[in-house]
C-alpha positions as a Markdown table, in Angstrom:
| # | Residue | x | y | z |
|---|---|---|---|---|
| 1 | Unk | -11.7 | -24.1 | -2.4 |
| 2 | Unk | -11.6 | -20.8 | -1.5 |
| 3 | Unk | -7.2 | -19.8 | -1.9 |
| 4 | Unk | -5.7 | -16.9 | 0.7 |
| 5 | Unk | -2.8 | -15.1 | -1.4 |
| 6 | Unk | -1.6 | -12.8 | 1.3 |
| 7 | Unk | 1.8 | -11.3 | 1.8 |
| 8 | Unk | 3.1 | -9.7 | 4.9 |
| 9 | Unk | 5.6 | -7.0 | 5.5 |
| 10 | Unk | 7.5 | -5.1 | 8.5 |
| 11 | Unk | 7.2 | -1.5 | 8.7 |
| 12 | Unk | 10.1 | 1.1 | 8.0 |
| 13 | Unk | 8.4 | 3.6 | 10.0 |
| 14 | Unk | 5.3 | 5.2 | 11.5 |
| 15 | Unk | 4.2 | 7.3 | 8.6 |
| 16 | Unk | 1.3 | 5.1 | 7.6 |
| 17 | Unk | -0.6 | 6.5 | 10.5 |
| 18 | Unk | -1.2 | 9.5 | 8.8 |
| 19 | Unk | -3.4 | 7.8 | 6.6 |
| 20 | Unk | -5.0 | 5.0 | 8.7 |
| 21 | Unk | -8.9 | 4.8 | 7.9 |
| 22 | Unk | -9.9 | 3.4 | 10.1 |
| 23 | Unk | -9.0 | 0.8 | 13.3 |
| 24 | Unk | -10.4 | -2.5 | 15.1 |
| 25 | Unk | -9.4 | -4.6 | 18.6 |
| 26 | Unk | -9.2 | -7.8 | 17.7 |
| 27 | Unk | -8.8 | -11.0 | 19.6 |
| 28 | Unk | -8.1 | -14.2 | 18.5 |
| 29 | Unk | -7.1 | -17.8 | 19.9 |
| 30 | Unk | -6.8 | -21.3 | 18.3 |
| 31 | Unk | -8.3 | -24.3 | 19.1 |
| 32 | Unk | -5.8 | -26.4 | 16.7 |
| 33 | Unk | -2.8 | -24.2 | 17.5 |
| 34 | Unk | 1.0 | -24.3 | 17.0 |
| 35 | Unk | 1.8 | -27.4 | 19.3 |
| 36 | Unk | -0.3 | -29.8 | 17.4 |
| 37 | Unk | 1.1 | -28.5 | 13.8 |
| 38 | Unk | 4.8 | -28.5 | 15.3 |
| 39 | Unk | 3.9 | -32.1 | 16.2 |
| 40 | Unk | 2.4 | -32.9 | 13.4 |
| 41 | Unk | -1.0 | -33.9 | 14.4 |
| 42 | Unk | -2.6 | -31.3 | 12.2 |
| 43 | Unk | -2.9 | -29.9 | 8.7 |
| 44 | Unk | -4.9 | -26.4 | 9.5 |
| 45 | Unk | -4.9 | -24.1 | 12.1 |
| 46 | Unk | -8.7 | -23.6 | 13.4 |
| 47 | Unk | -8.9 | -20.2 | 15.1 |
| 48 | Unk | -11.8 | -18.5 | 16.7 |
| 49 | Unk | -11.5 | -14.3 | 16.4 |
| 50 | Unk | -13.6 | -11.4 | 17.7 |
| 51 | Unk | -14.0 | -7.8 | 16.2 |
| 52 | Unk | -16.3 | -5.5 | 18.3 |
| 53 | Unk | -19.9 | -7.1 | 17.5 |
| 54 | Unk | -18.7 | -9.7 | 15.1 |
| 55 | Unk | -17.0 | -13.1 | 15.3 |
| 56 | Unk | -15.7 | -16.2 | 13.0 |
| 57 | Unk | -14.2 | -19.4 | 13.5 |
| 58 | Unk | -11.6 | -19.6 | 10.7 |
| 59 | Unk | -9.8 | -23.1 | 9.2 |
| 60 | Unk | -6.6 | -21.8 | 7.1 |
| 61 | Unk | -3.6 | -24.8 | 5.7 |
| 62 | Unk | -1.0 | -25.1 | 7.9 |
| 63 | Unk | 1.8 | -24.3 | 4.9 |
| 64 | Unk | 4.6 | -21.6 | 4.5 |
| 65 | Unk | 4.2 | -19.1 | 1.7 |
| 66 | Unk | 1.7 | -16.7 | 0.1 |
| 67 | Unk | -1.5 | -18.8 | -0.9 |
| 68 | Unk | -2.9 | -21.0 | 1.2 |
| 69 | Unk | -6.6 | -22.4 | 2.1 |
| 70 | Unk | -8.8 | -20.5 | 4.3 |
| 71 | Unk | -12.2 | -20.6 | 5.4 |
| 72 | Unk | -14.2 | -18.0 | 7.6 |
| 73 | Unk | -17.3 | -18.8 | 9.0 |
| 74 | Unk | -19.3 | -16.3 | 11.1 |
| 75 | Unk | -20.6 | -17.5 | 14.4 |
| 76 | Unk | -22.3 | -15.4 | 17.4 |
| 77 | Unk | -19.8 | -13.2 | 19.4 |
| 78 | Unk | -21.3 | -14.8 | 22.8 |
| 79 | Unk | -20.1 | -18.1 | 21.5 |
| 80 | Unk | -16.9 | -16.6 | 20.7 |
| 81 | Unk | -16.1 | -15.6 | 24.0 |
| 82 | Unk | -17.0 | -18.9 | 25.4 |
| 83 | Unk | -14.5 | -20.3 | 22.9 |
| 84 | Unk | -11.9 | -17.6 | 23.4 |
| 85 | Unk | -12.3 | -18.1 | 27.4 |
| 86 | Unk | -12.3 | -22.2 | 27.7 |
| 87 | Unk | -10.8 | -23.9 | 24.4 |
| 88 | Unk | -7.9 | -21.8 | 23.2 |
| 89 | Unk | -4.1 | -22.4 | 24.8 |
| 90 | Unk | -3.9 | -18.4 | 25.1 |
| 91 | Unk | -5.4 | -15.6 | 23.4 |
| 92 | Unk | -3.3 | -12.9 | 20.7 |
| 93 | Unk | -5.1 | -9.0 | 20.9 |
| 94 | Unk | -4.0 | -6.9 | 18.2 |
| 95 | Unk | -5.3 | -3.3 | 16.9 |
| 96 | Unk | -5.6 | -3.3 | 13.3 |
| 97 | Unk | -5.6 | -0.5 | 11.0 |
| 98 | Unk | -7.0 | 0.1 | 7.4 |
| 99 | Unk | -4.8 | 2.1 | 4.7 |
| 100 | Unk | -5.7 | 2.1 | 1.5 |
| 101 | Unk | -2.8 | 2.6 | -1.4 |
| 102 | Unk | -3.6 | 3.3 | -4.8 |
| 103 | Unk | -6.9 | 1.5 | -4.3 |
| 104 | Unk | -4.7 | -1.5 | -2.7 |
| 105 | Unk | -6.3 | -2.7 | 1.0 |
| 106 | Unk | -3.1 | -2.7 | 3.6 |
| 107 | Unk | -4.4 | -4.2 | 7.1 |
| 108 | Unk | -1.6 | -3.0 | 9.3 |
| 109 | Unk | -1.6 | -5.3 | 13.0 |
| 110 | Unk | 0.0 | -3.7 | 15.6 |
| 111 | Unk | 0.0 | -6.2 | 17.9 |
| 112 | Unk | -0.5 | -5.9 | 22.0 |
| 113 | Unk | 0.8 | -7.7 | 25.5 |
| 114 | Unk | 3.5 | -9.8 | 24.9 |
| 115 | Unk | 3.8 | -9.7 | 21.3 |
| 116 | Unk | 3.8 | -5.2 | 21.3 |
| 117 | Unk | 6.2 | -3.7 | 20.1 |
| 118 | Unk | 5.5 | -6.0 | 16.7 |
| 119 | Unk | 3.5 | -4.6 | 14.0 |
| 120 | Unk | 3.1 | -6.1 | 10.3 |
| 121 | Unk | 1.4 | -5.1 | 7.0 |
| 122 | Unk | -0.6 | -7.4 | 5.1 |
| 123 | Unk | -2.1 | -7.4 | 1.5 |
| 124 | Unk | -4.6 | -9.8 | 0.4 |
| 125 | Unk | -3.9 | -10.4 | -3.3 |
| 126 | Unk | -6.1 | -11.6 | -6.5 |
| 127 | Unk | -3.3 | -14.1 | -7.3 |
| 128 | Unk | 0.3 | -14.5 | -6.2 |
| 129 | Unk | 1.9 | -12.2 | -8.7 |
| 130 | Unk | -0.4 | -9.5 | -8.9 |
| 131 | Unk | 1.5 | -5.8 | -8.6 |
| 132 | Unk | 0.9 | -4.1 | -5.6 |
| 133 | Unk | 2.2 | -0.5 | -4.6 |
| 134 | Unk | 5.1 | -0.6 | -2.5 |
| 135 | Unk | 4.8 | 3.0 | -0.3 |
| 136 | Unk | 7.3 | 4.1 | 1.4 |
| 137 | Unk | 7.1 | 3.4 | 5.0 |
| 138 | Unk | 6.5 | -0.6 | 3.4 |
| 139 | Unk | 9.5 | -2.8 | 4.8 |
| 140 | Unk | 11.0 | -6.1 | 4.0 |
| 141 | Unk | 8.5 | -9.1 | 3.4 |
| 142 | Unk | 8.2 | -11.8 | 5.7 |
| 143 | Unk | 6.0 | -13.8 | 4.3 |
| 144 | Unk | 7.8 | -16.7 | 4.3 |
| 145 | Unk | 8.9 | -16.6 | 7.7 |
| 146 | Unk | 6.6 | -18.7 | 10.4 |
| 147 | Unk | 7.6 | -16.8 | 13.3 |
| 148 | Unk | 5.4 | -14.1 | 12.1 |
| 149 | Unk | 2.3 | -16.2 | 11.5 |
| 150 | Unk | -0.5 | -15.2 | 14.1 |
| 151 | Unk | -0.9 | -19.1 | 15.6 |
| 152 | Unk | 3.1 | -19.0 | 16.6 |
| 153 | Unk | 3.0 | -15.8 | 18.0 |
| 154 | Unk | 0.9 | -17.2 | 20.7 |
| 155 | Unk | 3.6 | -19.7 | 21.2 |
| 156 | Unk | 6.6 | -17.9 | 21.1 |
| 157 | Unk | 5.7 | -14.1 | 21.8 |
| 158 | Unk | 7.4 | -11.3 | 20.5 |
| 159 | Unk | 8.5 | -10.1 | 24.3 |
| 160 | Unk | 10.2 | -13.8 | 24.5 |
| 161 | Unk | 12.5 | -12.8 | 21.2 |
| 162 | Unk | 16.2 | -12.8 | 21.5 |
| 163 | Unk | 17.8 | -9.7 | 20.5 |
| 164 | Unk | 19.6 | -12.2 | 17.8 |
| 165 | Unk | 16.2 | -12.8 | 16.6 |
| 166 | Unk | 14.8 | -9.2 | 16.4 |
| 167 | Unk | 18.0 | -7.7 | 15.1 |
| 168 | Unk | 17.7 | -9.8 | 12.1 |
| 169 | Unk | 13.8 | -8.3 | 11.5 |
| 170 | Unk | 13.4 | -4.7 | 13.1 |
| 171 | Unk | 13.1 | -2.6 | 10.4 |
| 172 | Unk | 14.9 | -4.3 | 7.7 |
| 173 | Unk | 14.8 | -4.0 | 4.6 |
| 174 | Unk | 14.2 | -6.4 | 1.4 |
């Protein structure tokens, strides 16, 4: 069973642009979304995404915490769109960007409409206590936290965020 360790950070500041890679537009949308895991009618999130010429429907565990199952299947972009446009409850459009740290792999999402204003780091891991570099511009993790999890922020947008609720995450620190 293929295992997703993956941990996920808020930024202290802007300086990871400096070394960004390179980018991608993503879009993404789930067919077994955050209603029917709330409810309890579901034990995965099924998501469709799109990256410029390339698509994948993905199945990942509906759990909290670092590792968690995951499957990626490609499938054509046209179908994708099709998908994206009739199935999903809404669609999530994020820019990521690729920085690299000590040979370490940060995906950094800076998230658009009504979740900007939100970007996270995230590091895919060979197992769950595997060292990683910390840089400096790294904030406090979030992993644990479902609010931050790409099928609820469809659900409950960052722009719908009490101040209460982003006070206690902007830019703090671990």
């Amino acid at each position: 069973m293929p295992i997703e360790i993956e941990r996920k950070f808020l930024l202290r500041d802007d300086s990871w642009r400096d070394v960004v890679e390179h980018s991608e537009h993503l879009v993404q949308g789930y067919l077994v979304g955050a209603a029917a895991l709330a409810a309890g009618h579901a034990r995965a999130s099924v998501r469709v995404r799109r990256a410029d010429d390339e698509a994948w429907l993905n199945i990942k565990a509906a759990r909290l915490g670092i590792e968690r199952a995951e499957y990626d299947y490609a499938i054509p972009p046209a179908d994708a769109d099709t998908l994206l446009a009739t199935l999903c409850d809404g669609v999530l459009g994020k820019r990521r960007h690729h920085v690299t740290v000590d040979g370490t792999l940060f995906e950094i999402d800076e998230f658009l409409g009504d979740n900007a204003g939100l970007v996270v780091a995230e590091v895919e891991l060979p197992r769950a206590d595997a060292p990683f570099p910390r840089p400096p511009w790294l904030g406090r993790e979030v992993s644990a936290l479902s609010r931050y999890y790409n099928v609820n922020l469809i659900a409950h947008p960052y722009a719908r965020w009490t101040q209460a609720e982003r006070d206690a995450n902007d830019g703090a620190d671990a």
